[in-house]
N, C-alpha and C positions, 0 to 999 in steps of 0.2 A: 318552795324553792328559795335558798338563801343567796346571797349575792355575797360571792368575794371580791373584795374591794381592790384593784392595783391603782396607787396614784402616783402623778407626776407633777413636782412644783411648778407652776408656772412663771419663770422668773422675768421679773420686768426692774428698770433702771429709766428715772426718772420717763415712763410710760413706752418705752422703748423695751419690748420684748425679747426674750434670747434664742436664740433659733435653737439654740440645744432644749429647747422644750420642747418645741415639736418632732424633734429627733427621739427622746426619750417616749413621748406617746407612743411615736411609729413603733419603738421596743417592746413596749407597755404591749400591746397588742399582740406584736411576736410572741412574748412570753404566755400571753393568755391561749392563744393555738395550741401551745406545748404541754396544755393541761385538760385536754381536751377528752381525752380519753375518763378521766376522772370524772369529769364536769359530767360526762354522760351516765358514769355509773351512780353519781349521788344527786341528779339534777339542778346542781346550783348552778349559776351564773358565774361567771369574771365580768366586772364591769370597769372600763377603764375611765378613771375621774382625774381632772385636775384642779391644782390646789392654786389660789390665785389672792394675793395681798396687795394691798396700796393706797392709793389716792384716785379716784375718778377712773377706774382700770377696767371699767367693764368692758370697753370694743375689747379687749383684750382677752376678754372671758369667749367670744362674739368667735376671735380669730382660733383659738385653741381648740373649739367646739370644731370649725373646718378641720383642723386637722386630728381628728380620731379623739377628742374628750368625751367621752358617754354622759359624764355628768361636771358641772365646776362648783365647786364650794368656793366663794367670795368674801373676801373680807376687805370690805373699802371704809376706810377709815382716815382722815387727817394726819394722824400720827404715822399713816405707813407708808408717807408722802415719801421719804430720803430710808435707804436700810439702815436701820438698827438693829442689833442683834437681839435684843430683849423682847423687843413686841413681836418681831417676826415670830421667833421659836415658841414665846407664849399662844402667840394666834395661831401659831399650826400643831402645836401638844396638846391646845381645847380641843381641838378638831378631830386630831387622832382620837385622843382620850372618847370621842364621841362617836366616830363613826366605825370603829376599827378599820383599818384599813389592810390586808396582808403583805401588800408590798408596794414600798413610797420610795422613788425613784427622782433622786435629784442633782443638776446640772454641777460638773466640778469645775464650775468658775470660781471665780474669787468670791464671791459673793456665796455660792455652793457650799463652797466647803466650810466656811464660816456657819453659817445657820447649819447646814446639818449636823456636825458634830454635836454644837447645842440640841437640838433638836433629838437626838438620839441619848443624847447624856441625861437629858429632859424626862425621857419617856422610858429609860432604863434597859434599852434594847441596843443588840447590834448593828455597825456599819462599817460597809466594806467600804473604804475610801479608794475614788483614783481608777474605777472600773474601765476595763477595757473589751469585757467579755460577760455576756449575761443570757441565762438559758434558766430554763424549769427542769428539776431532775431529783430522784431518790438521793437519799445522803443517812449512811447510818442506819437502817432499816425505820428510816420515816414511813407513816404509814401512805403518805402525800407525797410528793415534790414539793421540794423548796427550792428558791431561788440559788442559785449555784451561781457567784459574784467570784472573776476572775481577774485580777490586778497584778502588775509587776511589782517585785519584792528583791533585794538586795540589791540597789542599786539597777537593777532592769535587768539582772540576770537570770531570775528564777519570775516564774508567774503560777502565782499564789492563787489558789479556789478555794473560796470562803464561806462557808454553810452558817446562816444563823439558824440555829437548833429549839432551841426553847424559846423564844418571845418573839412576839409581834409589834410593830411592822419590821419583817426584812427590810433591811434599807442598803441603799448604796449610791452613791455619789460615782456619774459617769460621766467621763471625760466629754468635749463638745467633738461633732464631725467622727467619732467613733461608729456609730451609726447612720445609712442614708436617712434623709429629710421623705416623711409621709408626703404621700400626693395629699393636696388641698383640693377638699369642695366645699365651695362656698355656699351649696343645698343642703348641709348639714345643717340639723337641730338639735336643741339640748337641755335638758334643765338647769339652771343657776340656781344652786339653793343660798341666799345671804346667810351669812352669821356675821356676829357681831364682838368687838375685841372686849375686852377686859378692862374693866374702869380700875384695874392695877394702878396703884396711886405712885408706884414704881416704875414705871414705864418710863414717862419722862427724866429720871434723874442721869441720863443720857445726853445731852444737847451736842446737834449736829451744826458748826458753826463754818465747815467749807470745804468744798470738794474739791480738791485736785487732783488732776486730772496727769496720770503717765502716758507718756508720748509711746513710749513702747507699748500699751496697752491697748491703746489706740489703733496699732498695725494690725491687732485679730488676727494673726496670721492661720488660723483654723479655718476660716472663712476665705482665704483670699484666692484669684483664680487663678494668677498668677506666682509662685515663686521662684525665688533666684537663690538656693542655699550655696555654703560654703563651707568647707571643710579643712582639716588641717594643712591641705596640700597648698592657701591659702598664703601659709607661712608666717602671716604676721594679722594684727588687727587691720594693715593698711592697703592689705587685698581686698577687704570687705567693700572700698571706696569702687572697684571695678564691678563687684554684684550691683550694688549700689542705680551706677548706672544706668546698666541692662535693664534691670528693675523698671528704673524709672519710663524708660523709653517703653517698656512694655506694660506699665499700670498695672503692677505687679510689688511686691513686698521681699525683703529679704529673710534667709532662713538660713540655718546653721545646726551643726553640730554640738553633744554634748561635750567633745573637748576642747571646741574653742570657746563655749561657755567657761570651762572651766578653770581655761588658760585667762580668762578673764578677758578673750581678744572684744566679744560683742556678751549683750543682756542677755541674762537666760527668757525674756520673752519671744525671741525669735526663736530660740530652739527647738526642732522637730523630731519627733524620734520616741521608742517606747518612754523616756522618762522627760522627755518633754510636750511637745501640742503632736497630737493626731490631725492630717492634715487631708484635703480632699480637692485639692487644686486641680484646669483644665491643661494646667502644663506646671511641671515642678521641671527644674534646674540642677542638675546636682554639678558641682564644680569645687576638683579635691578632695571628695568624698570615697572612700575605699567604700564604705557599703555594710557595716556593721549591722548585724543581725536588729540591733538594737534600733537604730536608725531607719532599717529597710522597714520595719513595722509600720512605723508612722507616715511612711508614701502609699503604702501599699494599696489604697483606693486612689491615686492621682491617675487621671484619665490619658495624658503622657510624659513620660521622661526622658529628658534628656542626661545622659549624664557624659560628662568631661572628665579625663584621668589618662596620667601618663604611663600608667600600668596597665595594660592591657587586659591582664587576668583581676582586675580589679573585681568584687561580688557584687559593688554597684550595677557591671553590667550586666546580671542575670537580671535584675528587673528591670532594665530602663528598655524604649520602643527603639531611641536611637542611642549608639556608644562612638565617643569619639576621645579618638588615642592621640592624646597631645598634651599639649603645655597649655593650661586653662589663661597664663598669661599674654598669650598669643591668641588662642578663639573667641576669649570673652571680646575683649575689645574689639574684634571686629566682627561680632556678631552684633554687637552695640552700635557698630559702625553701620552695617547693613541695613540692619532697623529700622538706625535714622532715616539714611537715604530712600527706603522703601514707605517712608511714612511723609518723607518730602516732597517723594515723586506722586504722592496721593493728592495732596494737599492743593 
């Protein structure tokens, strides 16, 4: 019985883990269901592994294991204290190169999508960047399923399904909050197998002399359970100061559109929507938002919407729980009014 390998990077920041890893296991797993049928006829195994670097990172190997890792390959090392791009993609191209792996599945954060490119350009194979959609399926009269890796292409207008054919590892960099977070148990076991980096005498010709730190960055708006987006009907960058707010009063974040990104009214870090963050909020906001195909993708797991718009027939309201036909200049504030007071009258 051979064992095919699917992995998933385990990304951590200074010891601080990314939850789009344990999102991607939860996939990892999905995907190995979907080949099930196979697995029976040739007896081999899917074993889902992940890939783990750093400095002192083991709880983290500890935490990964709870959430659906079969096995972690480790590489803890001084030098993999802050990301570099050099030692990472060296440490995880030994590791490929040694273990073969069939499908390596990693996080498209900032961090993501830096090391994978390397990492794929490394090992001579394909990656679908920016994934939104990932399944096991025939391609081409394969005699297997391959990974069948689906991302938005022209601007978010078309969504592109991308087969790597000839080499391994499949790879693909998937978006954060695209998938639900696997249930954790903390009765899971697992083997850690150590390896070891490369006394590359190149490694170091890199030196990491200070982190700073983007305040937009810092919002994670993919994680937040709260947001308050804003859309054209906005009209100016200085609507945003009324999301703003509401926000605040609710410990919640702001979000927006890709054309007031593009109008340059707010960062493209707040942006939600197929070409910007996939979002998975216990209440999203939407205010001035018409409802673009493009956009509705990226609410489409928010547990409720609200959406605000003076256009009645707006396509925002096919998705949202509640629709309210008005002037966003008039509800927001005094729903920010109400807020307060019901959080005063708590107090």
């Amino acid at each position: 019985m051979a064992e095919r390998r699917f992995w998933v990077f385990i990304e951590q920041e200074e010891g601080k883990p990314s939850p789009v890893s344990w999102e991607l296991l939860g996939v990892a797993h999905k995907l190995a269901s979907e080949i099930e049928d196979e697995l029976q006829a040739s007896g081999d195994k899917v074993v889902v592994e992940g890939v783990l670097l750093g400095e002192n990172v083991e709880p983290i190997a500890h935490t990964a294991i709870e959430y659906g890792a079969e096995r972690i390959y480790l590489i803890d090392d001084a030098r993999l204290k802050h990301y570099r791009n050099r030692p990472y993609y060296k440490g995880i191209t030994a590791l490929v190169n040694k273990y073969k792996p069939e499908v390596f599945l990693i996080g498209a954060t900032t961090l993501g999508r830096d090391l994978a490119g390397a990492v794929a350009t490394s090992l001579g194979t394909g990656l679908t960047a920016d994934c939104t959609q990932l399944e096991m399926g025939f391609a081409r009269n394969s005699p297997k399923k391959l990974l069948l890796a689906t991302r938005p292409a022209f601007g978010g207008n078309v969504m592109a399904t991308i087969v790597c054919h000839k080499t391994t590892p499949q790879m693909a960099s998937v978006r954060p909050r695209v998938f639900p977070m696997p249930q954790r148990d903390p009765t899971r076991t697992a083997e850690i197998i150590r390896e070891q980096l490369s006394n590359d005498d190149k490694m170091d010709k890199v030196e990491l002399l200070e982190v700073i730190r983007d305040r937009v960055q810092d919002v994670n708006i993919e994680y937040a359970d709260v947001i308050i987006s804003g859309g054209r009907g906005l009209g100016s960058p200085d609507g945003f100061e009324l999301l703003e707010k509401l926000a605040s009063e609710l410990g919640g974040v702001v979000g927006t559109t890709r054309p007031c990104v593009d109008a340059g009214w707010i960062n493209y870090g707040h942006q939600v929507g197929q070409t910007g963050k996939t979002v998975r909020p216990k209440l999203y906001v939407a205010a001035g938002i018409s409802g673009a195909l493009q956009h509705k993708v990226g609410i489409l797991n928010s547990d409720f919407i609200i959406a605000i718009n003076k256009d009645p027939h707006a396509p925002i309201f096919e998705l949202s729980h509640i629709g309210i036909t008005g002037d966003l200049f008039e509800i927001i504030p005094e729903f920010t009014k109400q807020i307060k007071e019901m959080k005063e009258s708590w107090a």
